[in-house]
BANU-989039 format. One line per 10 residues: their letters; for each residue x, y, z of C-alpha. Coordinates in pm, whole numbers, plus 32768, in hexadecimal, padded with zeros to 4 digits. Layout:
// residues N
A> X Y Z  ...
//
This chain:
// residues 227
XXXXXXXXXX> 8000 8000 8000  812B 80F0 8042  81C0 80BD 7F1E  808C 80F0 7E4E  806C 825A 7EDD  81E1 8274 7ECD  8185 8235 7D2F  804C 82FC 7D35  80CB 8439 7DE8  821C 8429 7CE3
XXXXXXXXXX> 813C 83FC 7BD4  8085 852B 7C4C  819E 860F 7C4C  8201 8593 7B05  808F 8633 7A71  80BB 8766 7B42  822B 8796 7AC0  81BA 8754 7954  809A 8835 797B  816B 892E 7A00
XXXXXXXXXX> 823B 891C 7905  8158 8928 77E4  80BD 8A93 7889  8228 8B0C 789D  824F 8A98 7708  810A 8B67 76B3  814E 8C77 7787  82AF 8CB3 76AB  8258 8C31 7578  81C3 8CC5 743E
XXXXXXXXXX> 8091 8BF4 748B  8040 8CEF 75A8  8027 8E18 74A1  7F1C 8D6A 73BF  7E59 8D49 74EC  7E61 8ED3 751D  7D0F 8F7D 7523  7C74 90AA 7495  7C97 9139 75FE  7E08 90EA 762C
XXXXXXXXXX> 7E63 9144 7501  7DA4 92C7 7526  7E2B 92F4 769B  7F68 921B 76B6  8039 9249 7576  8141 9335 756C  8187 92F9 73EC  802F 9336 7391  804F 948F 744D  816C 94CD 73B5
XXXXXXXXXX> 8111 94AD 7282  7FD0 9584 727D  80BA 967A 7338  8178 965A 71D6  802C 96F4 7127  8089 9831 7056  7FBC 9950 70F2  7F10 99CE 6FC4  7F39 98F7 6E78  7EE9 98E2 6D29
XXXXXXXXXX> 7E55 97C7 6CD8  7E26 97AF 6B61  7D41 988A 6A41  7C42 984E 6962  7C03 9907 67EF  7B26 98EA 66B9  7B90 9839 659A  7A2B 9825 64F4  78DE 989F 64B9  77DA 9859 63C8
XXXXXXXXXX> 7645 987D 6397  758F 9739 636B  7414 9735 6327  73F0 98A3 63CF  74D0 984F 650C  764D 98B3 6572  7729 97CD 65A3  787E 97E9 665E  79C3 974A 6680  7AC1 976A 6785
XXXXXXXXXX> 7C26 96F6 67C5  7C35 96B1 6913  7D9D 968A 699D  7E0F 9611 6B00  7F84 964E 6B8B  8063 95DB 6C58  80A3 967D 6DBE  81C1 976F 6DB8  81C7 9764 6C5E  80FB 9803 6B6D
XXXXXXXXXX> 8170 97BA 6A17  8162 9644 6A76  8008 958D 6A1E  7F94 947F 6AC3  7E16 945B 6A10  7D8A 94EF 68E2  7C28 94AE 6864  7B62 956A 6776  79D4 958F 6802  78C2 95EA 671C
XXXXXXXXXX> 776E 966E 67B7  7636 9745 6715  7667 989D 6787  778E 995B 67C5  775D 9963 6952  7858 9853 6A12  7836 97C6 6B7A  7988 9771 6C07  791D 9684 6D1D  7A5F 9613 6E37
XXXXXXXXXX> 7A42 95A0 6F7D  7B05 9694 70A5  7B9B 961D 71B3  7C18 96EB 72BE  7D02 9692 73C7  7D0A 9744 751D  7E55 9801 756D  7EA3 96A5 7676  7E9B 95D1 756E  7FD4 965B 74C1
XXXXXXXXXX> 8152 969F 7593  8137 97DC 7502  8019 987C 759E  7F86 9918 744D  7E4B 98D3 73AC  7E63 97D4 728C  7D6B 9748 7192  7D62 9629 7074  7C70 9628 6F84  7BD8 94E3 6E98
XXXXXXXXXX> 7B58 9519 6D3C  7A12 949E 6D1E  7926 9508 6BE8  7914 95DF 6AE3  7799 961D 6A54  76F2 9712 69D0  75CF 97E8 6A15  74F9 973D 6950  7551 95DE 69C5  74EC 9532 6B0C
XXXXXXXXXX> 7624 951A 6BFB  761D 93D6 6C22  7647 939E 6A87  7779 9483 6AAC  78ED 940B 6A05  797E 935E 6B50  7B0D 93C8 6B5D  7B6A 9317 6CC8  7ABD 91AB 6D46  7A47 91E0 6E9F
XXXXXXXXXX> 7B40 9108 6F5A  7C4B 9119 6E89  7DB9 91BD 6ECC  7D99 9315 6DE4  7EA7 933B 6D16  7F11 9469 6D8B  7F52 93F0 6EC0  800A 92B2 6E6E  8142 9304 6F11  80B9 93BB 702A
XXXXXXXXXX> 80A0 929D 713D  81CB 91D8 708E  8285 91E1 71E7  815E 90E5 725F  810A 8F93 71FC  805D 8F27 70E2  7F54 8ECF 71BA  7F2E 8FE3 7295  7EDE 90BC 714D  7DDA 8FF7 70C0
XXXXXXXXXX> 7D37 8FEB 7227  7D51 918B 7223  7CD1 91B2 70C5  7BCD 90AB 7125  7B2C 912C 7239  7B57 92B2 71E6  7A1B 928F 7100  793D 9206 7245  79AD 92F5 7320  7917 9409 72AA
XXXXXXXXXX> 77AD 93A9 7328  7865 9390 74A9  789E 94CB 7561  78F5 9450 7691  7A0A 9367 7609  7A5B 9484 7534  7A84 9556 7666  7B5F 940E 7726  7C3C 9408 7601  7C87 9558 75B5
XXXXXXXXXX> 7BEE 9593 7471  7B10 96E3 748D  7A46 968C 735A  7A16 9592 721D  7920 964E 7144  78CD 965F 6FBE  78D2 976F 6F2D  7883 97D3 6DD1  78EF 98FC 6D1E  7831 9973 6BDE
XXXXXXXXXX> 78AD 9A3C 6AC3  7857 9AB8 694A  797C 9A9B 68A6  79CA 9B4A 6793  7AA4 9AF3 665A  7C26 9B96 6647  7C3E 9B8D 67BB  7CD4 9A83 68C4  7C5F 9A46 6A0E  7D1E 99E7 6B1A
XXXXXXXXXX> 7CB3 9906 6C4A  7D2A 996A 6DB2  7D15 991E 6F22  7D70 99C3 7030  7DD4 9958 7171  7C61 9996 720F  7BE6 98A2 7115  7BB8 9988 7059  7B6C 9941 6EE9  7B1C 9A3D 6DBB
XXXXXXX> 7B77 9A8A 6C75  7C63 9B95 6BD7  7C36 9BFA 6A5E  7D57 9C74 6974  7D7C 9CC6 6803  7E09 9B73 6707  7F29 9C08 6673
//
């Protein structure tokens, strides 16, 4: 009888060591960071705050111009270049499409978010922005040209959060989108807004117009003669 609890009580510690020991592997490992959530991720990472601290304060975020126009059957028809650049560098694109709608009045529809001044080691306001839409004033919303998939890492912002794991910025990108309809985790995280907002415009032929957001979130459009 000793002996058997001599066995059991070894082969006790022997589950309690290995158990141990597989916490201490997850705890250190990689696995640990695919189990991060949402939450962790918004109040705990220093790279993500870093990086949004890395946000230009006002930026120029790409232009749009008409190429076309024509009358069919009695209504005006218009179509746009519509050009997206890269951060910090305006001559590069990253997305061109060319968007025809009835009418010569365009919706530019993004989604805003806003990030308290805690959530970046600066202590200045920041704000991203995702292309949503395009449509026209004619068109229901909803039937608009869709430039970004809700979910999806813009390409803007690809190399943005490349100091974190692969994982870590699909879960950001993710769960952005959902947050917007949560104030009070908006509030826990740090994030002072996620909005849409949609900024209308008739353009007119021989000029360019050029997208912009501000800091506030900010987002409007500034017209200039095509040379």
């Amino acid at each position: 009888m000793a002996a058997r609890k001599i066995k059991f009580g070894i082969f006790f510690i022997m589950i309690a060591s290995l158990g141990a020991g597989v916490v201490s592997y997850i705890s250190k490992s990689p696995y640990k960071k695919a189990l991060m959530t949402i939450h962790e991720l918004l109040t705990e990472n220093n790279e993500l705050k870093q990086a949004i601290t890395n946000l230009t304060e006002e930026d120029q975020i790409g232009y749009a111009k008409i190429i076309a126009q024509e009358v069919k059957d009695g209504k005006l028809f218009t179509t746009i270049k519509f050009v997206e650049t890269a951060r910090g560098d305006n001559l590069n694109t990253i997305l061109e499409k060319e968007i025809t709608i009835e009418g010569d009045i365009f919706y530019f529809d993004v989604l805003i978010v806003k990030f308290e001044n805690n959530m970046v080691t600066d202590g200045k306001a920041k704000a991203l922005y995702i292309w949503r839409r395009i449509f026209g004033e004619k068109m229901a919303p909803e039937r608009g040209f869709v430039i970004e998939e809700p979910g999806t890492e813009p390409l803007r912002y690809k190399d943005l959060l490349e100091a974190l794991p692969v994982e870590h910025c699909d879960l950001f990108w993710s769960n952005i989108w959902d947050l917007a309809n949560d104030p009070n985790k908006l509030r826990e995280y740090g994030i002072q807004a996620i909005y849409g907002d949609a900024v209308y415009y008739k353009l007119i032929k021989g000029r360019i117009y050029i997208f912009k957001i501000a800091p506030t979130g900010l987002f409007y459009l500034e017209a200039i003669p095509d040379i």
